[in-house]
N, C-alpha and C positions, 0 to 999 in steps of 0.2 A: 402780479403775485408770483409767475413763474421766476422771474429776474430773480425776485427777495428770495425765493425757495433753492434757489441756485448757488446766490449769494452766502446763502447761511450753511448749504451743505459745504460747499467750499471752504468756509469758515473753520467751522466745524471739523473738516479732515484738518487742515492746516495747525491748529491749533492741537488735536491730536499727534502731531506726525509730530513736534517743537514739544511736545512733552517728554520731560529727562526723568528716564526709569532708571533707578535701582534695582538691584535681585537679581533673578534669572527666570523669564514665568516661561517655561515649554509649548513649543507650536501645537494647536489643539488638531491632531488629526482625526480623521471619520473613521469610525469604527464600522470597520465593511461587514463581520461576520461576528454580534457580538452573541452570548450566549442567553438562554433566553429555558424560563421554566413552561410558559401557559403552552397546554396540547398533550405535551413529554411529561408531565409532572415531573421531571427531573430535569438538569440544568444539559441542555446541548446545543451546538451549534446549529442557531437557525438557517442557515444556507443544509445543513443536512437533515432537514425536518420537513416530509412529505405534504405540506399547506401550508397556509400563507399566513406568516405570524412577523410581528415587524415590531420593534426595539427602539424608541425614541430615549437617546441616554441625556443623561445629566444636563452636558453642556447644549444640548438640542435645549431643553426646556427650560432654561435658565440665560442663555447668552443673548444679550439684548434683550427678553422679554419682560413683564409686568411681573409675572408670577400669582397673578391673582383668577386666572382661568384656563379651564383644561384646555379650551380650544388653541392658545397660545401654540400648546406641542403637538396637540392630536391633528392640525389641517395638515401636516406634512405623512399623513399616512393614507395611502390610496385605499377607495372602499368607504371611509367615511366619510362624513357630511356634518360637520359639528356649525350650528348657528347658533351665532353668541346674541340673544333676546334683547340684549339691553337692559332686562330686565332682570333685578336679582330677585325679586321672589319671587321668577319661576322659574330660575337656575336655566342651563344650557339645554339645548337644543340638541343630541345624539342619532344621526343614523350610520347602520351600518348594514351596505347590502340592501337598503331602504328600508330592514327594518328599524322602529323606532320613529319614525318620522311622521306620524300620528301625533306623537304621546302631546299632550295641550299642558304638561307641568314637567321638569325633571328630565328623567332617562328611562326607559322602556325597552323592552326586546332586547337590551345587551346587559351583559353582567358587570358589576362595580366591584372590584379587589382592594383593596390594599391592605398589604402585609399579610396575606392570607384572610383578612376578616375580611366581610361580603359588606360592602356599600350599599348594596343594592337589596329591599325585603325579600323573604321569601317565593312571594308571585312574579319579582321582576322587577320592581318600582326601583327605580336608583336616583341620587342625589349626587353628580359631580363636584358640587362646591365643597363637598367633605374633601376632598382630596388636599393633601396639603404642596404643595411643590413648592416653597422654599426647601424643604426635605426631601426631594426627589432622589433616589438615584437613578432609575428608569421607568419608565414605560411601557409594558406590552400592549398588544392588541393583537385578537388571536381573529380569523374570520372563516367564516365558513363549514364543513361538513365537522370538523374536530370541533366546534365550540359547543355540540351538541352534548358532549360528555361533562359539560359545567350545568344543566339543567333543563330549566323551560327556556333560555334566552336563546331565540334559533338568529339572532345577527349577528353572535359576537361575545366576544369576554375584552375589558379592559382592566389590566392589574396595575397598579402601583405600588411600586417598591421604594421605602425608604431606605437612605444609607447608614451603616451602624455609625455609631461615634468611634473613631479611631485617630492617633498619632497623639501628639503632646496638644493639653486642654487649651481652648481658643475660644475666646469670645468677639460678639460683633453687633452691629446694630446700621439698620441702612433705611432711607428716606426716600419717596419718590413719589412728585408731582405733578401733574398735566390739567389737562383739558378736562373743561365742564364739574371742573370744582375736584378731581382725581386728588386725592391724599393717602399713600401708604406707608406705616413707619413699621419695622420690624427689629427684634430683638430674637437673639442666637447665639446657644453656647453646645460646645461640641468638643467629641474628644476621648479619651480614653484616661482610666487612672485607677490602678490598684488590679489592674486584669478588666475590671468594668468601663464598657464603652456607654456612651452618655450621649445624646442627641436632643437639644430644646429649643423652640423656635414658638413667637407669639409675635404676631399682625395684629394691627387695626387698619381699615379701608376705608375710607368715606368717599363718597362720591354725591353730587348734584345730578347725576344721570345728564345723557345724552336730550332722554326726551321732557318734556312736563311732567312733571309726579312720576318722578323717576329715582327719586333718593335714596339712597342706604350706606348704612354701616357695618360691616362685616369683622367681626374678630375671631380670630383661630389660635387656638395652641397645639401644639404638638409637641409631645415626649417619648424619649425612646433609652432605654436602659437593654444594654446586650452582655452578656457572662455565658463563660466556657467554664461550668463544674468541672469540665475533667477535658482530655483530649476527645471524647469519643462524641461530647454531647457539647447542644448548643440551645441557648435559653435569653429570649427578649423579652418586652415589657413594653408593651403600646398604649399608648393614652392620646385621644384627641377630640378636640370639643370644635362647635365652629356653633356660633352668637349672630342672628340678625334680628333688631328690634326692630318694630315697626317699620319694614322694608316696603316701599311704595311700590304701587302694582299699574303702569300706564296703563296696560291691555293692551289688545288690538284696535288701529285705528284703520276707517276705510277706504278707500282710494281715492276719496275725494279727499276726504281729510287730510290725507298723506300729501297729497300732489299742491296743496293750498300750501300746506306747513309741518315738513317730517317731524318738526320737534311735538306736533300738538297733541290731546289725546283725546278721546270721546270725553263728552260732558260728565256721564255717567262714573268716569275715574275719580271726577272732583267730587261730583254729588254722592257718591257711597265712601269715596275716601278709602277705595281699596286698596288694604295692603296685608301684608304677612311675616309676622313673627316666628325665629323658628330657634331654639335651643335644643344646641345635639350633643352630648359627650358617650364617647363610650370608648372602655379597655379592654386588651386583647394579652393574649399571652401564646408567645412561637414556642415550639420545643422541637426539638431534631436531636438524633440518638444515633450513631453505628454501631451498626452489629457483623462484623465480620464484613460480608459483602452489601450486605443487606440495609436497610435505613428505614426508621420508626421518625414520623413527620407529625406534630399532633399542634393544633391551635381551638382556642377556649375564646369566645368573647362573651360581651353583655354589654347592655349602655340603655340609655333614654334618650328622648327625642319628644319636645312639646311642640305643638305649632298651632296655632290660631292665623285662621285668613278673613276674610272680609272680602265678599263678592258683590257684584255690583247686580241685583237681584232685584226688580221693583217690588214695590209691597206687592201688590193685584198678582205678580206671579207666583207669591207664596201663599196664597188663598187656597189652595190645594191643599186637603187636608192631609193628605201623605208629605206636601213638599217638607224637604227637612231644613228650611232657612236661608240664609243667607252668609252665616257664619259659621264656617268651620271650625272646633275646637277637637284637640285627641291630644292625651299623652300617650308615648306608645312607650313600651319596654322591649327590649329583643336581644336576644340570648342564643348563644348558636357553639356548636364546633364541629372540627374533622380531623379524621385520624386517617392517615395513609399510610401504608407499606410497599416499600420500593425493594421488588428482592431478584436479584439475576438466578437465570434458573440453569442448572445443566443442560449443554446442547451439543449432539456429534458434529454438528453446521449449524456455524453463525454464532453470534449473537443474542441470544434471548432474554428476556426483561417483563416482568410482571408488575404492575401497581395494583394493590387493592386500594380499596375506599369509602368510607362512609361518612355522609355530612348529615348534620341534624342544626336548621334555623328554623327559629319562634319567632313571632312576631303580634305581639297584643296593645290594640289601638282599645282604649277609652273613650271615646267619639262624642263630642252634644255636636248639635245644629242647632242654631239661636237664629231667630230674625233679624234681619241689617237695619233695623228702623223703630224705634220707642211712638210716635209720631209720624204724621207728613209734614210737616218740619225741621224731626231731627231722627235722620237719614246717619246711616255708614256707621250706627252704635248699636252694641249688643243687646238684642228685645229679648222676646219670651225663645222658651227651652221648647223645640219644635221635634229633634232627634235626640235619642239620647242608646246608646249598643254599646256594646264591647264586640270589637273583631278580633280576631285569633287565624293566624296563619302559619301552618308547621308544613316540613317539609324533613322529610326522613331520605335519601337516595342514597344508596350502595351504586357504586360503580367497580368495571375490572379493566384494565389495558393492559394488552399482550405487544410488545413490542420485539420485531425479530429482524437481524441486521446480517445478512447471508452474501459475500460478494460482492455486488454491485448494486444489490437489493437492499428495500428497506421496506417490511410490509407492517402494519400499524392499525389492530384492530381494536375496537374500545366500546361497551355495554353499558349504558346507564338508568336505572330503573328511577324514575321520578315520581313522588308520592305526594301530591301538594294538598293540603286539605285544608280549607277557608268556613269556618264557623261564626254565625252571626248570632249574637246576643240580644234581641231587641228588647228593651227597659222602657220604651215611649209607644204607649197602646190606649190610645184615647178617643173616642169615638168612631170616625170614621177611620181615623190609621188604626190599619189591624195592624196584627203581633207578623214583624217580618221574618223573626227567627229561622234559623235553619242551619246545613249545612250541605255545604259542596265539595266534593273532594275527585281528583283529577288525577290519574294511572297511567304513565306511560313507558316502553322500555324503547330508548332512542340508541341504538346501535349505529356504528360510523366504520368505515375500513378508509385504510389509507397504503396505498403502494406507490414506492419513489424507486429511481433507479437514476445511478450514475452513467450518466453516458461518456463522460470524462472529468480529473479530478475537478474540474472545472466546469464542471455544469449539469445539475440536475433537473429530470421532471420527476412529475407526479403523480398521483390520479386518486382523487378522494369523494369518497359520496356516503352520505348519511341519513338518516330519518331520524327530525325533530320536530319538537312541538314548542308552542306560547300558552301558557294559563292568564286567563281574562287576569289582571291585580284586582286588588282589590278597588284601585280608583276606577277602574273599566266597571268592576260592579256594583258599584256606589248607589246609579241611579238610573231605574228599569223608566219602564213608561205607568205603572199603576201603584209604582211601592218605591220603598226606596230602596231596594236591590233586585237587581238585574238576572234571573233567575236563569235567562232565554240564553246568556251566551255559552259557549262553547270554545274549545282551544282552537288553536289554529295547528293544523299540522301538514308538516313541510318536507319534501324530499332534496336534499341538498348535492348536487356535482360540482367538480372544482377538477378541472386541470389546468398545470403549472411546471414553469420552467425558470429556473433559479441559478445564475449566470453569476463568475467570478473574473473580472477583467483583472487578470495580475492581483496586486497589490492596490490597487487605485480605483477599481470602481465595481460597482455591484448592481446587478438588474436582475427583479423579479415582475415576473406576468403571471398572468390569473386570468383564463376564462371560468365562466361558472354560471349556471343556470338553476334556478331555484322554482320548482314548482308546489304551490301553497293549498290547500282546502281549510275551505272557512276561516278564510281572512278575517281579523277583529279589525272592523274599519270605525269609524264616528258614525252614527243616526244623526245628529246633532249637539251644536253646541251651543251655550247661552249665557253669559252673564259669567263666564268661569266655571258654569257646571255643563260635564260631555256626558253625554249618553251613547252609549256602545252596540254594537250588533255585527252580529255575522256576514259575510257576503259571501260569495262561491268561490271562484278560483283565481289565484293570481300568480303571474309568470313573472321572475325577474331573471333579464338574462346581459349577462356585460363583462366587463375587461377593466382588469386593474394592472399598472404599469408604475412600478415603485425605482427610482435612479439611484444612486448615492457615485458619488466620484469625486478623487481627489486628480485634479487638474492637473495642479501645479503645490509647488511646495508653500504656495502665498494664497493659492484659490481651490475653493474644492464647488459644487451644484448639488443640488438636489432636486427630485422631480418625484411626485404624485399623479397620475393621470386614472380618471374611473371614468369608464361609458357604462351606464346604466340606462337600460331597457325594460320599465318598472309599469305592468300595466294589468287589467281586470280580464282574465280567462273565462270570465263568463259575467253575465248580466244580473241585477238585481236590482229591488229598488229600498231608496233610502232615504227619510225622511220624507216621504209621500211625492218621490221623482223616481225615472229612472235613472238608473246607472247601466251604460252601456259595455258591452266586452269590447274590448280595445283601448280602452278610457287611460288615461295614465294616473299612477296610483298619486295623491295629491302630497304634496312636499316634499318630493323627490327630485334632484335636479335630473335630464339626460348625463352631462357632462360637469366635469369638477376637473381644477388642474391645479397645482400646486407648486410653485418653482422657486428655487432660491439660489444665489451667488452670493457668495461668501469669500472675503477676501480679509488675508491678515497679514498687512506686508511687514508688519515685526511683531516681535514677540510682546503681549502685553497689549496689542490693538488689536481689531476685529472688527468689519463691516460688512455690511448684508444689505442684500438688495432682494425684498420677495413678492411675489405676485400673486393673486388669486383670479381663478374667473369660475363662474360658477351658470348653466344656462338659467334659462326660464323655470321656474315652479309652479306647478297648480297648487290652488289652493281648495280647492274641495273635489267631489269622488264626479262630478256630471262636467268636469273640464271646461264648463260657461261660462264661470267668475274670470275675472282680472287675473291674467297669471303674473305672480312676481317675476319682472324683466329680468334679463342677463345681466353681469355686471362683470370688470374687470377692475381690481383695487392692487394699487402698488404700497409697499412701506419699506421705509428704511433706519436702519438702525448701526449704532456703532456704541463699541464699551471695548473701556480702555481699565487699566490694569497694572497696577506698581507697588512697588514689594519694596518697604523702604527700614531696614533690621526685623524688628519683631512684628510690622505693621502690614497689612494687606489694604490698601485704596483701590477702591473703585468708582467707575462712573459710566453713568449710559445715560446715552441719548436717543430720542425714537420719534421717529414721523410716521404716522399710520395716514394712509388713504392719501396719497401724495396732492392726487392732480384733483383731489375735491371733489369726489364721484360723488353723488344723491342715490341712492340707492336703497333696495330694501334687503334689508340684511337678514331676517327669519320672517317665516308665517306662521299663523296659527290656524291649522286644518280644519276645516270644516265650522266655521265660526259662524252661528245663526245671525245674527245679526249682521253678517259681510265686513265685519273687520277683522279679517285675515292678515293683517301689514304691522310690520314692526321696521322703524326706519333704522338703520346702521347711523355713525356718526359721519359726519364730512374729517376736515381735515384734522387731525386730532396731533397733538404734540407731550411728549413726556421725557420728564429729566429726573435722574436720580441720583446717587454718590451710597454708597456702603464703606463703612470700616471692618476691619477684624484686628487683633491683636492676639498673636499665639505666643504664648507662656513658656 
């Protein structure tokens, strides 16, 4: 197999290198210092931005990739820990700083952007698969004591920026298929005309999954309309929806399970037939104003979002008169915006700089819980009406940052009062389920400073430290141990330090490091999980302390590298017990790697080719809080990919080729924490292959 892998890579370049280009397509160089808003609320050079905020651009999250997952761009940024489930309904796997590495659905502990509208509800819950990246233009990811000034999310903020439509109108359409049944077709038209820039883009995905009862189809649209009324003002128009019907749910399989056959899945996947449906659209509207020096920043959204799941719940466990079923049903509405003011202030010394701020997000779920069974025959079908609430989640926060640039100084203070308040409607009050109604609401003012200094033009540190908090979501309070919400938890609140030094080799290469130590009270850890539903609870203290090491360099005018390196030191500050065990102080916090490493070589000996060579290694994982169970072993996975490129008059071709997991690693790619049953393992794929081709035509 290595010969033929040899053979075809061989091929492969050959066949590349004997392709006759027309055009002229520009050497892609690495943007060593690019500009970047998350932190600064205002656009500046992150190489002069006192923490650690890092820019994955266009060609990073497009070149050779699928386009159909954030992990794709996000593993090359040190600090996070993104694990792709395999499984689309229950979207990526997000940590950062180990927070998030709990969450058993989605994204947790870090904040979702795009375009300014919040991916992410009100408490924190985020959905990555909203993100569109055929539209990309970048990436941020902000970490540490400054992310405190975006909310309750103390790991992090991830923004996504799409690109406006500009130049002469272009249209396009590209195909791409691989391994275990992979099908993606895309259509995209872009551009600018009459002063309006225009941006449209619609996917369909199919896949057979890696594992058994692993299927899904996935379609997205995205639109983007941008107009300048006047020189002074600027004004967009967002629209994006993303469709999965009947998306198959493997779950977690055991270690026996896994080690017999990664592809297989618990019995209980087939016999309930878990899966998850999920329709999301919703539109947004930018506006941006100058006023003299000054600048007026205002964004509007609103959208819906349905989803129905199906868990894998036996009957006998729903005999509990409070349990709420098996079947999750909610349409949710949410309606949100924010208005900023960016105004430089008079200063006898320096520089100084003011942001005001105010955000206000809704968030109202319509909720039933049905039973997963008509019969003991017929399993995995919506029964009787067991739940039935409206949830409401608002969140009002003012914030202020003082920004002041003196000499070789940069000092960077920022205030933000958090107001989240979670009301329950209970509608299902029959017998013994009493009336759960109520409401919770959660006050915090999480202030951050941040001081940087030039020690030459070429290289700065840092020093930043902040106080933030986590609000339980609403899925952490879903389900207590006597009702169906969670009354007992409380936030998590977190003291955050970050020192950093941020290095400019010439023109050619860029190093940033990050120590940072993160001390927590009342961690929101798992009690238990079961069948798809987590129950949540407090523990005491937890310390995470580690080193993040970010490379970017241009080599040579044909090679440039890149490197990610995080040591993470993620463990329990004091004792508690959980799920009727203890938990010991020392313990390591469960789905956290020690070590994460990230590497790439990148080679484009002409213009119009591109090949890459990238690595991953990731250590051991626990998978629950008493560090006993099986831990997910270490892995190291190679892929390589190349895409080529020819401009032939009015036409753009393309084509990419990609080998993920080169040398056929078995591995387990995510875990799910704290899994009552001990199936905590989600298997990655083996050797996986993907071919695609795109056209464009510009007008």
């Amino acid at each position: 197999m290595t010969d033929s892998l040899a053979r075809l890579t061989r091929d492969a370049l050959s066949l590349a290198v004997s392709v006759a280009f027309c055009g002229h397509v520009a050497a892609q160089q690495l943007e060593l210092d690019p500009l970047v808003v998350s932190g600064s609320r205002s656009a500046a050079a992150s190489f002069d931005l006192p923490f650690s905020v890092d820019s994955v651009s266009a060609r990073q999250i497009r070149d050779g990739q699928l386009g159909i997952n954030a992990s794709e761009a996000l593993a090359r940024v040190p600090g996070l820990v993104v694990q792709n489930r395999q499984n689309y309904a229950q979207d990526l796997q997000i940590s950062s700083r180990g927070f998030g590495a709990r969450s058993a659905f989605g994204v947790r502990g870090i904040k979702l952007i795009t375009d300014g509208i919040p991916a992410s509800t009100p408490d924190g819950q985020g959905q990555a698969a909203t993100f569109n990246l055929d539209s990309a233009e970048r990436i941020e990811v902000l970490r540490g004591p400054a992310s405190v000034l975006y909310g309750s999310n103390a790991g992090g903020v991830v923004q996504m920026f799409s690109r406006d439509g500009q130049g002469s109108p272009r249209i396009g359409a590209g195909t791409l298929f691989g391994s275990d049944g992979l099908r993606r077709n895309r259509l995209n038209a872009e551009g600018a005309a009459n002063g309006v820039g225009f941006l449209f883009n619609a996917s369909r995905m199919d896949t057979d999954g890696y594992r058994d009862h692993s299927a899904a189809r996935r379609d997205q649209v995205f639109g983007k309309l941008s107009f300048t009324p006047d020189e002074y003002s600027r004004l967009a128009l967002v629209y994006s929806s993303l469709e999965q019907n009947a998306t198959d749910d493997p779950l977690g399989q055991s270690w026996q399970g896994y080690k017999a056959d990664p592809r297989s899945v618990t019995a209980n996947a087939l016999l309930y037939d878990t899966r998850k449906s999920i329709d999301h659209q919703q539109l947004g509207v930018n506006y941006e104003r100058h006023f003299a020096d000054a600048t007026l920043q205002a964004t509007f959204y609103g959208g819906k979002r349905h989803v129905i799941q199906y868990l894998a719940i036996p009957p006998a466990a729903q005999g509990n008169a409070r349990h709420g079923g098996g079947v999750v049903d909610f349409e949710r509405d949410f309606l949100g915006g924010s208005l900023r003011w960016l105004q430089p202030l008079p200063s006898a010394i320096g520089d100084l700089r003011l942001a005001l701020g105010l955000e206000y997000d809704r968030s109202q779920d319509d909720r039933q819980g049905y039973e997963n069974f008509l019969s003991s025959t017929r399993l995995g079908v919506k029964g009787r009406l067991r739940r039935d609430e409206l949830n409401t989640v608002t969140s009002l926060d003012p914030y202020a940052q003082l920004t002041w640039q003196v000499g070789d100084w940069t000092l960077q203070g920022g205030l933000r009062y958090s107001n989240v308040e979670i009301e329950v409607d209970d509608k299902y009050i029959d017998g013994f389920n009493g009336d759960d109604s109520g409401t919770q609401r959660y006050r915090k003012a999480t202030p951050s400073l941040s001081v940087g200094y030039a020690f030459m033009p070429e290289l700065n540190g840092y020093f930043s430290v902040a106080r933030g908090y986590e609000t339980p979501t609403l899925g952490e309070l879903a389900y207590g141990v006597d009702s169906s919400f969670n009354r007992s938890l409380s936030p998590s609140i977190s003291t955050q330090y970050e020192l950093g030094l941020k290095a400019l080799l010439g023109e050619r290469a860029r190093i940033n490091a990050a120590l940072f130590q993160i001390d927590s009270d009342d961690e929101i850890v798992i009690a238990d999980s079961q069948g798809g539903r987590t129950r949540y609870q407090n523990a005491g203290r937890t310390q995470r302390r580690g080193l993040e090491l970010g490379l970017e360099a241009q080599l040579h005018s044909q090679w440039s590298a890149s490197l990610a390196y995080t040591y993470l030191r993620a463990v329990y500050d004091s004792s508690f017990d959980a799920g009727g065990s203890r938990v010991d102080s020392g313990n390591n916090l469960p789905g956290v790697p020690r070590t994460t490493l990230f590497v790439e070589l990148n080679w484009q000996p002409l213009d119009g080719l591109s090949t890459a060579l990238e690595g991953f290694y990731r250590s051991k994982v626990y998978t629950e809080d008493s560090n006993r169970e099986k831990a997910a072993p270490a892995y190291a996975v190679f892929n390589w990919r190349a895409q080529l490129e020819q401009r032939l008059g009015d036409w753009t071709l393309q084509q990419t080729l990609r080998l993920d997991n080169l040398f056929d690693r078995q591995y387990v790619g995510s875990v799910i924490v704290g899994d009552s049953n001990r199936r905590y393992y989600e298997a990655a794929p083996g050797r996986s292959w993907y071919v695609g081709a795109a056209a464009e035509y510009n007008f």
